[in-house]
N, C-alpha and C positions, 0 to 999 in steps of 0.2 A: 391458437396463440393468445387471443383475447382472453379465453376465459382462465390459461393455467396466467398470466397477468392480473387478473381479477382477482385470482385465487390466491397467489402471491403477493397482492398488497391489503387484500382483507386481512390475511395473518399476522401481517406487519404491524396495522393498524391493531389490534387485538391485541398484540404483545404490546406493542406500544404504550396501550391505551392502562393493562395492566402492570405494566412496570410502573406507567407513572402512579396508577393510584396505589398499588399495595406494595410491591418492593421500591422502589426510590433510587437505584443504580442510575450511573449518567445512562443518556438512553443506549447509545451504540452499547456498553458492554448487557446492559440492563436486556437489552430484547435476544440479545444471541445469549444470552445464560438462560432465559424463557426458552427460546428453541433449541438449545442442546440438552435442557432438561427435559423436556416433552417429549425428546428427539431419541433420549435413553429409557424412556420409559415403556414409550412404545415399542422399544427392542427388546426389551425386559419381560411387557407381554404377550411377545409374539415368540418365544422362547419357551410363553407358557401355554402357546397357542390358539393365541388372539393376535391371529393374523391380518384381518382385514386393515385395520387402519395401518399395519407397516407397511403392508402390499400397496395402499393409495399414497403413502409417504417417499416413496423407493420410486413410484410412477411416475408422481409430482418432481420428486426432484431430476428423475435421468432425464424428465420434460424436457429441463432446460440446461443447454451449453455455458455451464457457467465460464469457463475459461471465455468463450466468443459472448457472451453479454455483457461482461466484465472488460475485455480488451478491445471489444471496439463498440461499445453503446453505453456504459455509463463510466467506465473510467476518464473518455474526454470531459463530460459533463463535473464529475468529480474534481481531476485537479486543477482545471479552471476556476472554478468557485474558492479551492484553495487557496491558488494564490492570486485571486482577486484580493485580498486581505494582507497579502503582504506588505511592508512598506520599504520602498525599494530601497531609499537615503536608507535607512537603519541598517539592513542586510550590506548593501554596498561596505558599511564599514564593517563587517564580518567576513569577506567572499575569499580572503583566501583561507580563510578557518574552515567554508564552508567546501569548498571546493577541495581541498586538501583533506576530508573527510567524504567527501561523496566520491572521488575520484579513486586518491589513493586506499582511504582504509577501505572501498569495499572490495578493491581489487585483491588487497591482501588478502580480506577476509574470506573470500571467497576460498583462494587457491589454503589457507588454511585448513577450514570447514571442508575442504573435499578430502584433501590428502588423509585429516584425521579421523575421516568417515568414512573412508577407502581401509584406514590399518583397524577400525574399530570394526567395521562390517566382518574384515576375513575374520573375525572371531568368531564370527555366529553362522548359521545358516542364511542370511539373507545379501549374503557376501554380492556385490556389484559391481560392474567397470568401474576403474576410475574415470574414467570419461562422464558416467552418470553420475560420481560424487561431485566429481567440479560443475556438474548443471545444480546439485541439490545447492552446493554452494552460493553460486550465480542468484539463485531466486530466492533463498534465504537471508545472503546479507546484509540486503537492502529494506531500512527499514520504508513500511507503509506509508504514505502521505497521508492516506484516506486514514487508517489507522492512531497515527500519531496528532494529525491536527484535531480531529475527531474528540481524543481524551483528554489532552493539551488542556480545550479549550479550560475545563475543570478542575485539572487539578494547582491550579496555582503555582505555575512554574515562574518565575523570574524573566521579565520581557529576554532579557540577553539569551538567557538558554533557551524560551522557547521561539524565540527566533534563528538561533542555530541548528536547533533541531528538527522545527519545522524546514530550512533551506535546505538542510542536508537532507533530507524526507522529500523533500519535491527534484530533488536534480539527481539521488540517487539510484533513484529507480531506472534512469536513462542510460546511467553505465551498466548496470546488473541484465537490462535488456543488451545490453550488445554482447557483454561474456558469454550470456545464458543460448543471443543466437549462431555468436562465433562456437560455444563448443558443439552443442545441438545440430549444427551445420557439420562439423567434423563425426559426429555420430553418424547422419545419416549416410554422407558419403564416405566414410570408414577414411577419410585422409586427413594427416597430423595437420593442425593449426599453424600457418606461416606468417611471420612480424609483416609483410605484406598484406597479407588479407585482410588481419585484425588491424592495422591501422585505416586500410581502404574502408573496413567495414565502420571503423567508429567514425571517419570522416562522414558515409553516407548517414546512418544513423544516427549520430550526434547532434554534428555540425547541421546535416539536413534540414534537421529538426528545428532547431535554433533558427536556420535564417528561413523555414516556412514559416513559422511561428512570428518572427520580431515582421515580415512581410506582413502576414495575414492583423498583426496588431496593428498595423502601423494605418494598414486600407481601414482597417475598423475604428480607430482612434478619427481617422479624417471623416468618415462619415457619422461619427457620432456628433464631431465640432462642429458640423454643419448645416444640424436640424437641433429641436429644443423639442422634443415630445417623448415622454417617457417610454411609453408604447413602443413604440418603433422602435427606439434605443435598447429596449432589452429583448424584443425580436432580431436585431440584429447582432447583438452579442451571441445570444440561443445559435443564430445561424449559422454564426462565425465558428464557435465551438465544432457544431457539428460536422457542418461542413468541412472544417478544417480538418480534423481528424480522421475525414475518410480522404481529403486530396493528402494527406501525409500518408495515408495506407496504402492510396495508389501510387505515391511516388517513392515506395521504400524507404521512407523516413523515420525516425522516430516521432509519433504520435504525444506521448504523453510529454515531450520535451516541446513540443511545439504549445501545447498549449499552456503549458507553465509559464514559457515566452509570452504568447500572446495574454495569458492573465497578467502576469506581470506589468504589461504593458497598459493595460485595458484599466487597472487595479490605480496606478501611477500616473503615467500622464494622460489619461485619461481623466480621472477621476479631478485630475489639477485643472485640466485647461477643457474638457469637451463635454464637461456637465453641470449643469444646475443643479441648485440643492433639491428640489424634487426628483430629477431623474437619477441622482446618484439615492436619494433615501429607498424610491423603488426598484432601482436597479440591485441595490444591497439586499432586499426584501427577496425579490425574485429570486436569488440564486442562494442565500441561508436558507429559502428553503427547497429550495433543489438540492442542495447538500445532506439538508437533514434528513430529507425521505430517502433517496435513494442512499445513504449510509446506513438506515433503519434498513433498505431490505435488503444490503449488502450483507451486513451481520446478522440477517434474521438467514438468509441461503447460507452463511458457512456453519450456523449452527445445525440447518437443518441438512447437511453436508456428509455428515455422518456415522448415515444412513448406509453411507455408498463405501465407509472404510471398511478393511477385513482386518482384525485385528488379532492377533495371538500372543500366548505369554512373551515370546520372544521380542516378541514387533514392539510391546510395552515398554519393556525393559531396553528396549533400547534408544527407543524415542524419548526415554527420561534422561539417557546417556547425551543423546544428541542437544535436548534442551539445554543443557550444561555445557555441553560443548561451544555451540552458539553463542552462548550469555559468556562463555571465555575470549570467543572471538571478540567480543563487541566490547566489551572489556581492554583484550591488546589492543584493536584496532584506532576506537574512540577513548576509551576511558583513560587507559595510561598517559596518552600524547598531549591530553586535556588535562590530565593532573600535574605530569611533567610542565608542560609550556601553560602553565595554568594564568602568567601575564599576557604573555602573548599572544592566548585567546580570547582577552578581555572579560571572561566569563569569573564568576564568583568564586568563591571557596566551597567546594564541595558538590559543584556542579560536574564534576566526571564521574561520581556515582549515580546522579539524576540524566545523564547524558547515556551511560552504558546501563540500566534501568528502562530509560523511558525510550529503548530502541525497539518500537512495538514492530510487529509482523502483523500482516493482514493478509485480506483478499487478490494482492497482486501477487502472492506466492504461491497460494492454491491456484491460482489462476495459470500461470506457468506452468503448474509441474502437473497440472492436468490436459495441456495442451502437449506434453509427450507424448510417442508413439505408443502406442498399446502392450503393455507386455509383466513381464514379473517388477523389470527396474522401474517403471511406471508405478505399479501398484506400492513398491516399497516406499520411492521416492512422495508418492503422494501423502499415504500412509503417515510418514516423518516431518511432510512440511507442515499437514493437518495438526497431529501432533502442539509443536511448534507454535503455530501461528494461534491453536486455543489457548495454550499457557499463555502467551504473550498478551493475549489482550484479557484474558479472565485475572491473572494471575498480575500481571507487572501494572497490566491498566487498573487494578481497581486497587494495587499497591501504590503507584506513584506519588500522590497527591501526598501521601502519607511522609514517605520519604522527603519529598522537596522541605515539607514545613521542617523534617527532625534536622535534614545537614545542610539547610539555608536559611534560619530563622529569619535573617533580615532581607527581607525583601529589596531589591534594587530595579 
């Protein structure tokens, strides 16, 4: 385990190191465009049979459990750092914009995205249950946190949007987790989904989540007020993260919702009443760069990802179909309701194209639809989110920036 570690943050470092000197990309798209291209090269030559380095590449990657490294070892670490940066007062006067978008549009989006990848699939050979469109749905429609905050940070969005965007990004991965295990649940035990179960299930999941989360913030905020050493202050944050994430995994909670909470908390009143301006500058230090590394080798594993797809003319053409599809979901779901109630989301003019745009996809997609049961729907499903989730951040992420400045010149 140590050394494929070793071996997975030397290449990190390396791309890293090369993006910043010779291409210039913000770093997250900057190193997974390095390792998707290295990634297609060496399939290029192993095609010409210069097999060795694919065969160490293909080794290297089935090494490691990315859905299980991802969902319970750096995703806590991830959106805690998040939304440590939040600023609550601000969000507070967005929440029902935000919630109204996390909540409702992914639910739409989702039951969308399945039905019309259910009537697109019987087209082709790769035809699927609907049961397994509405999971691709579930893990697709929520955009990334790690993703979006990630490119955000660069491209010059307007506090307003990218503070909606970022809150929608961190609370809606919590519902897309509950669809994704209310249908997955009905997969495996082949029985139909009842208004009962998925309400009991969002209650444990959700809500769970939420008060282990605003708990564990609240013991951590008290022990931060009550000592003055920086040291210790962000040992005990580190602690709180982790640990917390594994008592939300044993108490069937939601995990990534619990520490959103507890950042929230930690980020806010914390950061008001239970620190000095040293432990709050180290405490900041500490965890930008825990964010930055482990997002560096976040997007350097789904570039090197790749490896592990089987792709065919069909699979292509149709994961260009589904790109489109998505980008229409996200479009009805966010885009319209923001262009429509364009007051009443306080958001600027022209902020529903940077809003349905800047809804990137990432590593909690793949992460899901690889923690599927084994089988053909697996391999499609993967296939599609893979697909997906690279437009998204090669394509929309190193578009955005561009877009904010054409249809918001004036900065607010």
């Amino acid at each position: 385990m140590l050394d494929t570690v070793a071996v997975f943050l030397s290449i990190t470092a390396v791309l890293a190191f090369l993006n910043r000197r010779y291409v210039g990309l913000p770093p997250a798209i900057g190193v997974m465009s390095i390792a998707l291209a290295l990634s297609l090269v060496n399939m290029a030559l192993s095609g010409l049979g210069f097999e060795a380095l694919h065969t160490f590449e293909t080794s290297l990657v089935e090494s490691i459990d990315f859905s299980e490294l991802l969902m319970q070892g750096m995703l806590s670490l991830l959106l805690f750092a998040g939304a440590l940066h939040v600023d609550l007062s601000q969000l507070r006067a967005y929440r029902w914009q935000v919630a109204s978008l996390a909540v409702i549009g992914t639910t739409v989006s989702t039951l969308f995205i399945g039905f019309a990848l259910w009537a697109l699939l019987s087209l082709t050979d790769l035809a699927l249950p609907l049961s397994y469109c509405l999971v691709f749905g579930a893990l697709i429609s929520p955009t990334d946190p790690i993703a979006v905050m990630g490119i955000l940070k660069s491209a010059g969005a307007p506090a307003s949007v990218e503070l909606v965007i970022s809150g929608e990004s961190l609370f809606n991965d919590g519902v897309s987790v509950v669809l994704f295990s209310l249908i997955l649940a009905m997969i495996v035990s082949g029985d139909p989904p009842s208004v009962l179960g998925a309400s009991q299930l969002l209650v444990e999941e959700a809500g769970g989540g939420a008060l282990v989360g605003a708990l564990l913030g609240y013991i951590t905020y008290r022990m931060l007020k009550s000592i003055d050493s920086y040291q210790e202050e962000v040992l005990i944050t580190l602690a709180a993260v982790l640990g917390g994430y594994a008592l939300a995994s044993h108490l069937h909670v939601s995990g990534p919702l619990a520490m959103v909470v507890m950042g929230l908390i930690i980020g806010n009143q914390g950061r008001s009443h239970a620190m000095s301006e040293e432990t709050e500058k180290n405490l900041d230090m500490f965890w930008e760069l825990i964010d930055e590394i482990l997002n560096a080798v976040l997007f350097v594993l789904i570039g090197l990802e790749v490896v592990l797809i089987h792709f065919s003319g069909t699979l292509a053409v149709t994961g260009l179909a589904v790109i489109v599809l998505t980008l229409l979901a996200r479009l009805l779901t966010v885009g319209a309701p923001v262009a429509v109630l364009g007051r009443r989301f306080k958001l600027p003019a022209g902020a529903w194209s940077v809003m349905t745009w800047g809804g990137l996809r990432g590593g909690i997609s793949v992460a899901l639809a690889l923690s599927l049961p084994p089988g053909h729907a697996r391999d499609v499903v993967v296939s599609l989110t893979y697909m997906v989730v690279v437009f998204s951040i090669l394509v929309q992420g190193m578009s955005i920036g561009t877009l904010v400045k054409r249809v918001i010149p004036c900065r607010k």
